[in-house]
C-alpha positions as CSV (number, residue, x, y, z in Angstrom):
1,X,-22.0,-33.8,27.7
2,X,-22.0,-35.3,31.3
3,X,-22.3,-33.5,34.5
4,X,-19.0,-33.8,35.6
5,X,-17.8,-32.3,32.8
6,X,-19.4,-29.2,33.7
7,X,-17.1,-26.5,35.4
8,X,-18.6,-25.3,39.0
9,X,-20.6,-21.8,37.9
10,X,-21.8,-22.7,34.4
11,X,-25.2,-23.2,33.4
12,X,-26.7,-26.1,31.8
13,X,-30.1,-27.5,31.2
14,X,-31.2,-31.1,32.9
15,X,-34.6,-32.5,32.3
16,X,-36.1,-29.9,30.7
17,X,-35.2,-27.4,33.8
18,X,-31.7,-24.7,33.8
19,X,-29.4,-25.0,36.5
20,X,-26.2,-23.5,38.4
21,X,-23.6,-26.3,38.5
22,X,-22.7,-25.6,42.7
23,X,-20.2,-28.5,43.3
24,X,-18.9,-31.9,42.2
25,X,-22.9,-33.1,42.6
26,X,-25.0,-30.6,43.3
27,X,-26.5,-27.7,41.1
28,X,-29.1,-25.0,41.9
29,X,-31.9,-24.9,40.3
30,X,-32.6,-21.4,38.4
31,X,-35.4,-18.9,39.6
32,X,-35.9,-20.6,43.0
33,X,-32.4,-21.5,44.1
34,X,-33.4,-24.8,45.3
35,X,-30.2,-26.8,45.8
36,X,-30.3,-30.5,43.5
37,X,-28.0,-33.9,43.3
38,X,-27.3,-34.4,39.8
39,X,-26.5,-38.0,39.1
40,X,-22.2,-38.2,37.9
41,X,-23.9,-40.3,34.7
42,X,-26.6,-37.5,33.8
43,X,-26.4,-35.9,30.5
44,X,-26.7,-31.7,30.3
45,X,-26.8,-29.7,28.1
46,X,-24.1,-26.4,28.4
47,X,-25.8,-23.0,28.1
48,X,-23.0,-20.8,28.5
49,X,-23.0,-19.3,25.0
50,X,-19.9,-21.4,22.9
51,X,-20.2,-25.0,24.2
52,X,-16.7,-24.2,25.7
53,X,-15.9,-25.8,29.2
54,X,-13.4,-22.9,29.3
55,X,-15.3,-20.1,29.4
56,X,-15.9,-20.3,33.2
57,X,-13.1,-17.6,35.1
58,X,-10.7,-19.5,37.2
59,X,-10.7,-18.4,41.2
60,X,-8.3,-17.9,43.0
61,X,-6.0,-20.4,44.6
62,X,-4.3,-18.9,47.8
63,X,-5.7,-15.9,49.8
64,X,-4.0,-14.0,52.6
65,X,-5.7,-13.9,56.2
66,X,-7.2,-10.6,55.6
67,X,-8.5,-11.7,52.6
68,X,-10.1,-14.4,54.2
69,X,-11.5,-12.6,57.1
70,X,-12.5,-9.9,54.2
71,X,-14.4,-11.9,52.5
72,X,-16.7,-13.8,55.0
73,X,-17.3,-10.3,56.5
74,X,-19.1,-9.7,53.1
75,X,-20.3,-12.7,52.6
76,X,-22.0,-12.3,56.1
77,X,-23.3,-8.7,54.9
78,X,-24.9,-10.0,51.8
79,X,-26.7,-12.8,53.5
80,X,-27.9,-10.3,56.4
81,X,-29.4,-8.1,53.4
82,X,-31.4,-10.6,51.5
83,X,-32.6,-12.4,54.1
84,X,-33.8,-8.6,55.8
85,X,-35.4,-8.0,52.4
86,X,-37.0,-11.0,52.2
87,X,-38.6,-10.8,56.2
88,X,-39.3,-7.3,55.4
89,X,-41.6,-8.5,52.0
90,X,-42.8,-11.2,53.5
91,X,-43.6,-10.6,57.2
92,X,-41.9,-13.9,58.5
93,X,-39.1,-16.4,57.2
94,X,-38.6,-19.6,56.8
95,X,-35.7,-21.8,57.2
96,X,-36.1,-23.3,53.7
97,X,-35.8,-19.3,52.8
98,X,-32.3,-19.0,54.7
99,X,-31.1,-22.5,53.4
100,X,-31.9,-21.5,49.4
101,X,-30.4,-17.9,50.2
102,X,-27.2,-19.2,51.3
103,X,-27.0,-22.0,48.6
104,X,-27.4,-19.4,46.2
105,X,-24.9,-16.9,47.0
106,X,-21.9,-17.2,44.5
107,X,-18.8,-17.6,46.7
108,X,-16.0,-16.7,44.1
């Protein structure tokens, strides 16, 4: 199977490596988070248990204002928390540690 093929949110396997498809050409790279181009022509291999492009959930199409403003008010939250855990573990942070924190969080 190709990369587009894939359906944002599955996982597949590319050179040997798994990966998060993230958008039309960009993946995240399992364990670290590290954001990837994946070339349109690249071939992948689905790991999402039956091979099925359809067993990704469909999101939501229209949201309401509140919704909205919901929803980046959590999304603000979560990224506050892990990025608090990880200055607390660590003693500093780096921006390459806030870039591959917000890459990773799963919007839907």
């Amino acid at each position: 199977m190709r990369f587009p093929q894939l359906k944002i949110g599955q996982r597949f396997e590319y050179q040997s490596k798994t990966y998060t498809k993230t958008g039309p050409l960009t993946a995240s790279k399992e364990g670290t988070g590290a954001s990837s181009m994946i070339r349109r022509s690249a071939k992948v291999t689905l790991l999402d248990g039956s091979g099925s492009v359809e067993c990704v959930k469909q999101s939501k199409q229209n949201y309401s204002r509140e919704e909205v403003v919901n929803l980046c008010r959590e999304f603000k939250l979560n990224l506050c928390k892990r990025l608090e855990n990880i200055a607390s573990q660590q003693g500093e942070l780096q921006i390459e540690q806030v870039l591959s924190n917000i890459e990773s969080i799963d919007i839907d």
